[in-house]
C-alpha positions as a LaTeX table, in Angstrom:
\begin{tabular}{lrrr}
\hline
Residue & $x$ (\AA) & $y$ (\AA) & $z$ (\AA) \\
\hline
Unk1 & 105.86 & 160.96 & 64.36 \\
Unk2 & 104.96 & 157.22 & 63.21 \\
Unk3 & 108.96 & 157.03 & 62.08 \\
Unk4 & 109.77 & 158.11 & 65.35 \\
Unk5 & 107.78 & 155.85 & 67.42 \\
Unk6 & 108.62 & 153.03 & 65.39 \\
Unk7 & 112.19 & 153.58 & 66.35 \\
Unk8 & 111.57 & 154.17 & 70.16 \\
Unk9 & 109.95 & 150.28 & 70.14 \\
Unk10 & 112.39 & 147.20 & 69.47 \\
Unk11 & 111.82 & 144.75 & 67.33 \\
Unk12 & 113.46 & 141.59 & 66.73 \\
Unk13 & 113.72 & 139.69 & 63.89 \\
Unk14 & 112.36 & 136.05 & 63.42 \\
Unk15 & 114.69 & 133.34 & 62.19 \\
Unk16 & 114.14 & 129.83 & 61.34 \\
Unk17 & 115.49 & 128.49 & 64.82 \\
Unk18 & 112.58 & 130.50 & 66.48 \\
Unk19 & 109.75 & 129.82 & 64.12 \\
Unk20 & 110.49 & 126.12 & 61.70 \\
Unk21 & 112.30 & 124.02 & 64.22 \\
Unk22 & 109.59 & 121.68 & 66.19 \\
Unk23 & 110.66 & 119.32 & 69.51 \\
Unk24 & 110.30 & 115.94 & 68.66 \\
Unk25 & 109.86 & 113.40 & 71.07 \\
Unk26 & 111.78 & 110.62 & 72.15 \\
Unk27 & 111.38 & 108.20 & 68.75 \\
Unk28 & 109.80 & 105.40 & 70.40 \\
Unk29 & 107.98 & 103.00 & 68.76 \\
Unk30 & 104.13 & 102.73 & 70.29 \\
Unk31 & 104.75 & 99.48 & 72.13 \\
Unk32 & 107.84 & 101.09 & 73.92 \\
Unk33 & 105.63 & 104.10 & 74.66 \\
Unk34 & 102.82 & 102.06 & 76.10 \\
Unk35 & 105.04 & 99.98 & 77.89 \\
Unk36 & 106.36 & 102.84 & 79.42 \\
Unk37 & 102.81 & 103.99 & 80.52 \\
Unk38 & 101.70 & 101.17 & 81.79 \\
Unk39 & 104.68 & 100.80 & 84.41 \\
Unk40 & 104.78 & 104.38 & 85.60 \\
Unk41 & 102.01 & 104.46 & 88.17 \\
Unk42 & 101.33 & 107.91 & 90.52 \\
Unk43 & 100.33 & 107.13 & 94.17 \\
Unk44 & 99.64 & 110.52 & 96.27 \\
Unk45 & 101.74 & 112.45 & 93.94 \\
Unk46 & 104.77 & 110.02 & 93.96 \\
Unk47 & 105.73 & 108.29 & 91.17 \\
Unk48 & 106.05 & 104.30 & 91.33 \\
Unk49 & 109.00 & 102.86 & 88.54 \\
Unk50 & 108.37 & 99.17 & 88.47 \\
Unk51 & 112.19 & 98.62 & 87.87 \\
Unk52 & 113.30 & 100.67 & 90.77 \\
Unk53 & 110.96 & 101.50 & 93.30 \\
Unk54 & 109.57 & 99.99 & 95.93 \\
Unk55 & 106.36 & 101.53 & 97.83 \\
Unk56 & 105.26 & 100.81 & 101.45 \\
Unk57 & 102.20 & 103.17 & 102.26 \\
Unk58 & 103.13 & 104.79 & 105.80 \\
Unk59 & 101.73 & 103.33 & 108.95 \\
Unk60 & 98.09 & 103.99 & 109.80 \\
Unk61 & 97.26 & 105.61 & 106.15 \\
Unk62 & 93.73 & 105.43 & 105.37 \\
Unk63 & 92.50 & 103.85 & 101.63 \\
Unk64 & 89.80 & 102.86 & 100.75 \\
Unk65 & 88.97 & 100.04 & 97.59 \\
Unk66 & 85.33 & 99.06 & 96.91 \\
Unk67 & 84.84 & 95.21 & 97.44 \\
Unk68 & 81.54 & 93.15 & 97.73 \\
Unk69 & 80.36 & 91.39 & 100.63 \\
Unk70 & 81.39 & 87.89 & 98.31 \\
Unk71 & 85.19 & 88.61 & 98.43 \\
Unk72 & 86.82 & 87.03 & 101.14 \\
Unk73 & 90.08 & 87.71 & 102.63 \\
Unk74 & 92.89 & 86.67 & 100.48 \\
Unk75 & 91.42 & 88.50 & 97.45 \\
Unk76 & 90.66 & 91.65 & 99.85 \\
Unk77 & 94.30 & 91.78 & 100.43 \\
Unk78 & 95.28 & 91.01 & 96.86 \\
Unk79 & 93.09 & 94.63 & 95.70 \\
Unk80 & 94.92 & 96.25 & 98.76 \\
Unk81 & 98.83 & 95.10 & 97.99 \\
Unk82 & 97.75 & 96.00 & 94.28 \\
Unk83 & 96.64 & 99.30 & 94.96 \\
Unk84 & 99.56 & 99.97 & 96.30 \\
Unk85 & 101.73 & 98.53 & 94.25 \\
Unk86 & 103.62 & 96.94 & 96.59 \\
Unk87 & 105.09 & 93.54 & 95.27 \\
Unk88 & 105.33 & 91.30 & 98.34 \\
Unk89 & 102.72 & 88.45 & 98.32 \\
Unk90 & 100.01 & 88.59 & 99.47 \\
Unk91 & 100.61 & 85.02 & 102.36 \\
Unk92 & 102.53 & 87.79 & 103.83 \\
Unk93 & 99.88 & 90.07 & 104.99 \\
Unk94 & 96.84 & 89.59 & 106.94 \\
Unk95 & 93.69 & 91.85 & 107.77 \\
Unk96 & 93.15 & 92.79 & 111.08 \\
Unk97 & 90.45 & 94.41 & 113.18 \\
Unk98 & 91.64 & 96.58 & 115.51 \\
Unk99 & 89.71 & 97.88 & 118.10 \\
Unk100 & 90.10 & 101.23 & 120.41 \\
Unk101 & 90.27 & 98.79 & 123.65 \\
Unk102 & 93.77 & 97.89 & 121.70 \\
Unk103 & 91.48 & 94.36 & 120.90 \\
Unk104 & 92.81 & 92.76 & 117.84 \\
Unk105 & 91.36 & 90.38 & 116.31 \\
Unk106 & 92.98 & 88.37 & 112.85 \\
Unk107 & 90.33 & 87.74 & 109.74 \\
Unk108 & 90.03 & 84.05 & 108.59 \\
Unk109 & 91.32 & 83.43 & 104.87 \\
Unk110 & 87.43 & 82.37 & 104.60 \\
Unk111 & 86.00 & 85.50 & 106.55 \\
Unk112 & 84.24 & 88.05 & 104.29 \\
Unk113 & 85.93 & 91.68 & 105.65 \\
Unk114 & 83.01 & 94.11 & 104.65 \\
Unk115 & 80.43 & 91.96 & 106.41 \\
Unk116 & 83.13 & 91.67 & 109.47 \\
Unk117 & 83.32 & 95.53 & 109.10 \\
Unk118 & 79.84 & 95.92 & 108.82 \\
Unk119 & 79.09 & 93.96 & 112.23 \\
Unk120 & 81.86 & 96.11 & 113.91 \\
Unk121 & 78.65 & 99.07 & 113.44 \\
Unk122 & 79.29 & 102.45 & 111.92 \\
Unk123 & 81.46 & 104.15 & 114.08 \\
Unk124 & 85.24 & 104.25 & 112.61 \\
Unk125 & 86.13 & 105.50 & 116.02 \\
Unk126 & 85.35 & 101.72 & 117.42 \\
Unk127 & 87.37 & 99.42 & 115.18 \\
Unk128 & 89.27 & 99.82 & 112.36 \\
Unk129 & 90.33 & 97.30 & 109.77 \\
Unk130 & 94.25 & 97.04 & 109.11 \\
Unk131 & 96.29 & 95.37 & 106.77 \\
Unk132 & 99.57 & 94.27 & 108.59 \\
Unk133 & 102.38 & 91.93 & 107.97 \\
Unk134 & 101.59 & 88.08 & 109.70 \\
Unk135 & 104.60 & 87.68 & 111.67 \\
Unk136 & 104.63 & 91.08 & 113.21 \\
Unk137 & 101.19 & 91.18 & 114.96 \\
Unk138 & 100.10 & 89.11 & 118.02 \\
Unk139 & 96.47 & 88.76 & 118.58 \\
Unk140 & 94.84 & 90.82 & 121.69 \\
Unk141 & 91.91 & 88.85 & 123.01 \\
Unk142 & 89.46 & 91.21 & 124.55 \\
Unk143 & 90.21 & 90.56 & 128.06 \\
Unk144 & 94.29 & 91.48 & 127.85 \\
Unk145 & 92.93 & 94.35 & 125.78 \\
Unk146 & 90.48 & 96.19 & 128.28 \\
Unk147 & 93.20 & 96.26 & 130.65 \\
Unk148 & 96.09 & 97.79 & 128.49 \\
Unk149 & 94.59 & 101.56 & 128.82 \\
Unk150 & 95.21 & 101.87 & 132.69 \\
Unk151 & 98.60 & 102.97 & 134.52 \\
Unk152 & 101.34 & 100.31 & 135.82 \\
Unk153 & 100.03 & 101.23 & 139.44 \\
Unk154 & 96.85 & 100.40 & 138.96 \\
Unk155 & 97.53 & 97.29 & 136.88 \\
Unk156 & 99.85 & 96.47 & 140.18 \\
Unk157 & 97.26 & 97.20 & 142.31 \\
Unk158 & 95.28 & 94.06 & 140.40 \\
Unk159 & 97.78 & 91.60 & 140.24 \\
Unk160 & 97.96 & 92.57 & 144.42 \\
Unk161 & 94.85 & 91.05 & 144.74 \\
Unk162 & 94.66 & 88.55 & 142.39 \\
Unk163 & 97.80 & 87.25 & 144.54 \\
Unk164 & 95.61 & 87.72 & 147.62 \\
Unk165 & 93.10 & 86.27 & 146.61 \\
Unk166 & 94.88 & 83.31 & 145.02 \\
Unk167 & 96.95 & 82.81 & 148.41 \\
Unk168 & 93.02 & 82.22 & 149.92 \\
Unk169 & 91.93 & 79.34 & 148.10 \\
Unk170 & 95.41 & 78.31 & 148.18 \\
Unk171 & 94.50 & 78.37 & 152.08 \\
Unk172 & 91.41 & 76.75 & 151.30 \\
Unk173 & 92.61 & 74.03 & 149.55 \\
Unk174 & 95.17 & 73.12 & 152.51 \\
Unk175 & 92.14 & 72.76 & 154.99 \\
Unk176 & 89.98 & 70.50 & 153.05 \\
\hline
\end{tabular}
């Protein structure tokens, strides 16, 4: 019975390839190797090659980097662009506040941004901070801004009687 069973089962037979041959790794030397490491970098899963990639976060992505209320601006923006890896420098870029009114306001190179932030209150849903290139980005004083949420015929409707209103002192004026 044992002879039998024995026979029902295959078996294969080791060889050398199988069992005595071992991978070996790339020969590096360790300098090469921690080289290597240092310039491969994973952000969100992708990786970042020094030599060959670029990386530009996608609009409106959300990071956060732990700063005092000491650091000012320009090294703000420094931990940001080196968080991300991204190579530009740093005169480049500028931190803005951006508020839900579509308000947005441009941070001083001598401004502290966490006690900026902090003075914005709590609520995220308020104002935002955002880290956008200089040249793009015109500033939106708060009275443009409280008037970009309504619809062109209201907005029409305004500028109707601003005119109106404008032609009476114009009126006014004449008399005097």
């Amino acid at each position: 019975e044992f002879k039998a069973q024995l026979e029902e089962t295959p078996q294969l037979m080791r060889t050398r390839s199988d069992v005595g041959v071992r991978r070996r790794g790339n020969l590096r030397t360790p300098s090469e190797q921690r080289r290597i490491k240092r310039h491969r970098f994973s952000i969100n899963g992708h990786f970042y090659n020094h030599k060959t990639s670029v990386f530009t976060p996608a609009y409106g992505s959300v990071t956060n980097v732990r700063i005092n209320s000491t650091m000012t601006t320009p090294q703000v923006l420094k931990l940001l662009l080196n968080k991300f890896k991204i190579e530009n420098s740093a005169e480049e870029f500028a931190l803005y506040i951006v508020h839900t009114s579509g308000e947005k306001q441009k941070l001083k190179g001598t401004d502290y941004p966490l006690i900026a932030r902090i003075l914005q209150g709590p609520c995220e849903q308020v104002s935002k901070v955002f880290l956008m290139e200089k040249d793009q980005v015109e500033e939106v004083t708060y009275d443009v801004a409280q008037y970009i949420k309504f619809e062109m015929p209201v907005l029409k409707s305004f500028i109707q009687k601003l005119e109106e209103e404008e032609d009476r002192e114009v009126k006014k004026l004449k008399h005097k």
